[in-house]
C-alpha positions as a printed Julia matrix, in Angstrom:
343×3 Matrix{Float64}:
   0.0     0.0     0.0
   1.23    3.48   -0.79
   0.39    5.43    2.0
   1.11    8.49    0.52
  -1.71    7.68   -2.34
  -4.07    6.6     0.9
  -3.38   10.45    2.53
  -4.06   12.22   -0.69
  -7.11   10.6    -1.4
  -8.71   11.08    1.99
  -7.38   14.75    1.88
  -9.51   15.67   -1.64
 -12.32   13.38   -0.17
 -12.8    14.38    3.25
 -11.49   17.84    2.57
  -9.97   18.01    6.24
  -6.16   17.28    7.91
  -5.11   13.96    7.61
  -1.72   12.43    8.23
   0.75   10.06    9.04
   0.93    8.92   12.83
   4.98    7.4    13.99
   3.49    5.31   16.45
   5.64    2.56   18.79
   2.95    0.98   20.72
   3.7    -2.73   21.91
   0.17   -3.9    20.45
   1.58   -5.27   17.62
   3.21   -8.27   20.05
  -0.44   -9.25   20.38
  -0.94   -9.67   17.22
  -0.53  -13.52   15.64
   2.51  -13.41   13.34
   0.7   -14.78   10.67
  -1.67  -11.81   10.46
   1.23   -9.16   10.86
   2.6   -10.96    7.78
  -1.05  -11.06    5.54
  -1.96   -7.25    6.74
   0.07   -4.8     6.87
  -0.61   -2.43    9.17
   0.24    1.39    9.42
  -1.44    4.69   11.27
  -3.27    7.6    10.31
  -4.95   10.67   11.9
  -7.84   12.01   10.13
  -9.51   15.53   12.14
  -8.09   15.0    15.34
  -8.28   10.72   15.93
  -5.69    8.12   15.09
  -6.86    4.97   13.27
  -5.0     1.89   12.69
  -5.13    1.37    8.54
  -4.98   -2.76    7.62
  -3.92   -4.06    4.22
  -6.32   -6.37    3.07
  -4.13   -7.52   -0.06
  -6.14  -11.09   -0.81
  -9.98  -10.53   -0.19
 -12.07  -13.49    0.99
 -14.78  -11.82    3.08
 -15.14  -15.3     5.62
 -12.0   -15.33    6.42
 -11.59  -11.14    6.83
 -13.91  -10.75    9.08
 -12.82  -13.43   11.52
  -9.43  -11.67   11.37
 -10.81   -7.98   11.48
 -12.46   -9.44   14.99
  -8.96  -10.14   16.09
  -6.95   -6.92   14.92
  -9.66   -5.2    16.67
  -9.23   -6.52   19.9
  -5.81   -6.32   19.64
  -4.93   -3.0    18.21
  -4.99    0.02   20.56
  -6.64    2.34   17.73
 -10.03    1.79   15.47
  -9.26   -1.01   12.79
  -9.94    0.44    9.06
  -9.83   -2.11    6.62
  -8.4    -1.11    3.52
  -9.08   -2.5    -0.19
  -7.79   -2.2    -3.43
 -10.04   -1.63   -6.57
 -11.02   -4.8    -6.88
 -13.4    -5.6    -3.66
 -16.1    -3.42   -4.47
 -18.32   -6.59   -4.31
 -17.78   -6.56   -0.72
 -19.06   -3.49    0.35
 -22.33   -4.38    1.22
 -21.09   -7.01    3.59
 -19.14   -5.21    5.47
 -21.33   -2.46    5.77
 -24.33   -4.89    7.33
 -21.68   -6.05    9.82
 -20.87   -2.03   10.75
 -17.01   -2.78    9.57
 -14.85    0.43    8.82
 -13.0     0.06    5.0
 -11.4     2.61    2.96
 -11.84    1.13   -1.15
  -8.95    2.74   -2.75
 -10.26    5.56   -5.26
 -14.11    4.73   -4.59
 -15.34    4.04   -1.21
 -15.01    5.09    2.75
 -16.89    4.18    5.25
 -15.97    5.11    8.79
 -18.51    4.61   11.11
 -17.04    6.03   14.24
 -17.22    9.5    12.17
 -20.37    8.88   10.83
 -19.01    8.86    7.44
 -20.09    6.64    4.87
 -18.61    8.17    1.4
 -19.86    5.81   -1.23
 -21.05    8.51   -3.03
 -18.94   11.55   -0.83
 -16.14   12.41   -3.47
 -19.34   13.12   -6.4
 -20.89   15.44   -4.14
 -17.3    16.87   -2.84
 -16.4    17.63   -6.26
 -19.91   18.85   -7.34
 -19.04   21.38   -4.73
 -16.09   21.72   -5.49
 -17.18   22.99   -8.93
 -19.46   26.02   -8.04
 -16.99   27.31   -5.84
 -15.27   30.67   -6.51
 -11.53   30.22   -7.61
  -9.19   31.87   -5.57
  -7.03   35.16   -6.56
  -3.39   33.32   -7.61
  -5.99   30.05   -9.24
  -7.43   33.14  -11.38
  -4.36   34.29  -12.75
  -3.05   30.99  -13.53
  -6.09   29.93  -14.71
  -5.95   33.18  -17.16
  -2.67   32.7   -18.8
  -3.28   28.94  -19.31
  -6.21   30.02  -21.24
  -4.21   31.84  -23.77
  -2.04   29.14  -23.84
  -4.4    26.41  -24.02
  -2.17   24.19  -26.8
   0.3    23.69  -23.92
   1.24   22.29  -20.64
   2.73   23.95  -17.61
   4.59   23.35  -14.74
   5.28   24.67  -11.67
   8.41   26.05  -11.89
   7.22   27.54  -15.34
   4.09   29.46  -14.17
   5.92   30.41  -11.37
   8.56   32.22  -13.65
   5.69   33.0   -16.03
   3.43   35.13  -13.21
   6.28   35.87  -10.54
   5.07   34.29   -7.76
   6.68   31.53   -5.41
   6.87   27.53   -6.37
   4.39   27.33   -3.6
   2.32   29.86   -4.94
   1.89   28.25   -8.04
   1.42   24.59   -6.82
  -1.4    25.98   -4.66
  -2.78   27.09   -7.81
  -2.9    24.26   -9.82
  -3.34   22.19   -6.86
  -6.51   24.24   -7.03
  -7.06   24.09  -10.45
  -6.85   20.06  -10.82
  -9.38   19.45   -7.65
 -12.19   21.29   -9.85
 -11.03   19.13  -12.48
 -10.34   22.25  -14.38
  -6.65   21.06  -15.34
  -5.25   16.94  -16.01
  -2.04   16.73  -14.7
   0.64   13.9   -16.58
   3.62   12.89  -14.32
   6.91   12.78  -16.14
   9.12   11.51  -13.31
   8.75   14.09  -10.73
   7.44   16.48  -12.26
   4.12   17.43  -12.96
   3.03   18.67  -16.13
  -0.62   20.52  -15.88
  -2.68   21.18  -19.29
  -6.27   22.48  -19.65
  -9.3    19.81  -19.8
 -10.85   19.45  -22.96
 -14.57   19.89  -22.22
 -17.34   21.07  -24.13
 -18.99   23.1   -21.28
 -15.59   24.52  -20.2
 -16.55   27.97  -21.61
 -19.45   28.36  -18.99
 -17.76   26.36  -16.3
 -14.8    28.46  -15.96
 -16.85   31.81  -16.16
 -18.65   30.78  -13.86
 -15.91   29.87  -11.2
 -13.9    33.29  -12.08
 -14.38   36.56  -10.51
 -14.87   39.93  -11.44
 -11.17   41.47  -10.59
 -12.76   44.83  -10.26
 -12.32   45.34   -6.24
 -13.19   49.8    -6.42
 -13.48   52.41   -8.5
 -11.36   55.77   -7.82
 -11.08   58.91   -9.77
  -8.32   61.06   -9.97
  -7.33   64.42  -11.63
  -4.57   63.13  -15.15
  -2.11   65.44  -13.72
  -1.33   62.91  -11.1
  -1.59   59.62  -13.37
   2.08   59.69  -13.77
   2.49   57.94  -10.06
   0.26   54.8   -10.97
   2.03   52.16  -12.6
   1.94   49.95  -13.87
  -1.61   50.16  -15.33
  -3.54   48.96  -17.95
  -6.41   50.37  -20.09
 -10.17   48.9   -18.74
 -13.18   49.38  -18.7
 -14.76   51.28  -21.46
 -11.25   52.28  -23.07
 -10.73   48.71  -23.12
 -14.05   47.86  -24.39
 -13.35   50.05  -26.89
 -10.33   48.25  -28.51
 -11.46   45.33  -28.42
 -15.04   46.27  -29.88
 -17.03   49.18  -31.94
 -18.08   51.09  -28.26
 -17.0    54.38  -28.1
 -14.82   55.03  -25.05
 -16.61   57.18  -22.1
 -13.98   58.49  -20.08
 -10.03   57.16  -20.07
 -10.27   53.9   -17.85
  -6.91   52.28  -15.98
  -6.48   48.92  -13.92
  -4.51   48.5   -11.26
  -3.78   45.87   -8.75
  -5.34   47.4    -5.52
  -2.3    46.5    -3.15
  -0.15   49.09   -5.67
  -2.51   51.41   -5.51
  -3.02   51.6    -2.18
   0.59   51.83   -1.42
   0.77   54.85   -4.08
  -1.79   56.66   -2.66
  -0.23   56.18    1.0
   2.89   57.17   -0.22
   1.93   60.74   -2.07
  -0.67   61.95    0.41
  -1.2    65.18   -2.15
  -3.05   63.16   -4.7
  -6.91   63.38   -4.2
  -9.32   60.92   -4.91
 -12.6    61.59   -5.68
 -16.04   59.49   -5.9
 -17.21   60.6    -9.59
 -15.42   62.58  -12.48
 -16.55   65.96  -12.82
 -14.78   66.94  -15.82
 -12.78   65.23  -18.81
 -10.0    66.08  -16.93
 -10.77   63.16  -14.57
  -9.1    59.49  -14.93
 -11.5    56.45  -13.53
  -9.16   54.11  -11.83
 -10.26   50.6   -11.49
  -8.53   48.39   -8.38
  -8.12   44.55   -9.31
  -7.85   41.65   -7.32
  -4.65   40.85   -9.09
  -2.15   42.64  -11.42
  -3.67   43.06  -15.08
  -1.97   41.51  -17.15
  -2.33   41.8   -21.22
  -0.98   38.36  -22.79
   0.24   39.89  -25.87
   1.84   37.46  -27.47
  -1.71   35.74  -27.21
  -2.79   38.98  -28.89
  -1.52   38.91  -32.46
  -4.94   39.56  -33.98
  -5.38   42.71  -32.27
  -2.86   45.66  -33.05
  -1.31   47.88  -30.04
  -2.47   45.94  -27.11
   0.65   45.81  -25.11
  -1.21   48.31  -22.62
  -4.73   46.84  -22.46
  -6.21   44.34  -19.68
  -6.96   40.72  -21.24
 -10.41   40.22  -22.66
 -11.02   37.1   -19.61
 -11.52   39.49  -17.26
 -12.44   42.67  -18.91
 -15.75   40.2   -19.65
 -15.89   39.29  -16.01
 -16.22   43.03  -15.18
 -19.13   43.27  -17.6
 -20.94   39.95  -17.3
 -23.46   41.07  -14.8
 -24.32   44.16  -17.48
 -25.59   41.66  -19.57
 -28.58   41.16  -17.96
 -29.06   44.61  -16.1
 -28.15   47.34  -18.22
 -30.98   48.83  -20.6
 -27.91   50.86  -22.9
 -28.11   48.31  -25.71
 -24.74   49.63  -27.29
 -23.03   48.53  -24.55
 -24.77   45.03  -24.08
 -23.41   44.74  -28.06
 -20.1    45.38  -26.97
 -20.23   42.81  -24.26
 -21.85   40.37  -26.53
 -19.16   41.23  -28.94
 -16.17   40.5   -26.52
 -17.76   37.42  -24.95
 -16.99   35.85  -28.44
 -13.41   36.74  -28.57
 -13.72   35.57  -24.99
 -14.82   32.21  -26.44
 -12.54   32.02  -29.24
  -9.43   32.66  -27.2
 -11.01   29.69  -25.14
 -11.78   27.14  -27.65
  -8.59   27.92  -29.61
């Protein structure tokens, strides 16, 4: 048994701490030496309780049982029986006689946590799907998208978006659990690479935020302290479609801009623009990036936000803004938006 493959799997299921347990408890001397040889026997704690995991590696549910009776007595911790693949046919049987088992990949049921997770990872991951990504799982998940031919790994993104190796295996760590990436192992390493699903459009819109945190405005004669920025909103809109811009838009991530501000004390901020002389100053999430090179169709866009998640700043528009031109322009960029997905 890989124990290591027994943690992770608990981990994803369970979604809770689980881990290995060094213990040197003199049960095992109690123990006949013929079932220390047949089932191995190693311990985990899973929320706060230690359990005592036993290989079953030659199923026969007669003869289990009999010897699950005597491990039980014997060992100082709750006996889990644990399975390979291949005894799913015994999971009725042991369930009737209120035995803990672990089937590798498909099945836990652990009584004394009134858990029975048949079923538990499907409804885990259906979870697992409507939930919101998190800020660095956003930005990876955004320059993957432009790169969707290719895979990635953790060193690379982490090069790629300047962030740590921890950073980035958070991400994709992130990323794989809502089955958004497939990961190949090529010795060590882990290569990550997009899923190939029809529905991925709307699945991955749906899990990805609107970076838009605020809204500032500020007179131009101070824009030369924020940087770096990035055209947005509607002078973003209007590169990548036929709207006509309103008033000059910036992003910028809202940790920068908070420091800038903090740091020059003379600029003022105001609530609204009052003139054309007034800059509208959007504060992300995350730093706005452009993907240029992912660009080509589009001339001078080295200084504009990427269409991702100029969209997610309009999507709710869509459905509750009565200026038609602008619902066009939206409707317009949410197929780039799909294009740049689908390849």
């Amino acid at each position: 048994m890989k124990k290591e493959n027994l943690i992770t799997f608990l981990r994803k299921t369970l979604h809770t701490t689980v881990s290995k347990v060094h213990d040197k408890s003199d049960y095992l001397e109690k123990i006949p030496l013929v079932l220390r040889k047949n089932y191995p026997i190693s311990n985990i704690k899973i929320y706060d309780k230690i359990i005592s995991i036993v290989e079953v590696q030659n199923p026969s549910q007669g003869s289990i049982y009999k010897h699950f009776e005597i491990l039980n007595k014997a060992i100082d911790y709750p006996v889990v029986l644990y399975f390979s693949k291949d005894a799913k046919i015994l999971r009725n049987y042991f369930i009737e006689r209120n035995v803990p088992f672990i089937i590798e990949d498909d099945t836990i049921y652990l009584p004394q946590f009134a858990i029975y997770a048949a079923d538990f990872s499907k409804t885990i991951k259906q979870k697992t799907k409507n939930k919101k990504l998190s800020r660095s799982a956003q930005r990876a998940l955004l320059y993957i998208l432009f790169n969707t031919n290719q895979e990635f790994t953790i060193s690379q993104l982490s090069n790629v978006l300047r962030i740590s190796e921890m950073s980035a295996s958070r991400a994709f760590n992130e990323l794989y659990e809502q089955e958004i990436l497939l990961m190949r192992k090529e010795g060590r390493v882990k290569n990550y690479r997009l899923t190939q699903d029809d529905d991925l459009l709307k699945s991955i819109l749906d899990r990805m935020k609107a970076p838009k945190n605020d809204v500032i405005y500020i007179n131009k004669k101070n824009m030369q302290y924020f940087e770096p920025v990035k055209l947005s909103g509607s002078s973003a809109l209007a590169k990548y479609t036929n709207l006509i811009e309103n008033i000059r838009t910036y992003a910028i991530e809202k940790k920068t801009c908070t420091k800038i501000l903090k740091n020059n004390l003379f600029i003022e901020v105001f609530d609204e623009a009052y003139d054309r002389d007034f800059i509208k100053i959007e504060m992300w999430d995350y730093v706005p990036e452009s993907f240029t090179d992912s660009l080509k169709y589009i001339n001078d866009m080295y200084d504009i936000v990427d269409p991702i998640s100029l969209y997610l700043n309009y999507k709710k528009d869509m459905y509750e803004n009565s200026d038609t031109r602008l619902v066009d322009a939206i409707n317009q960029l949410f197929i780039q938006v799909k294009g740049i997905i689908h390849g």
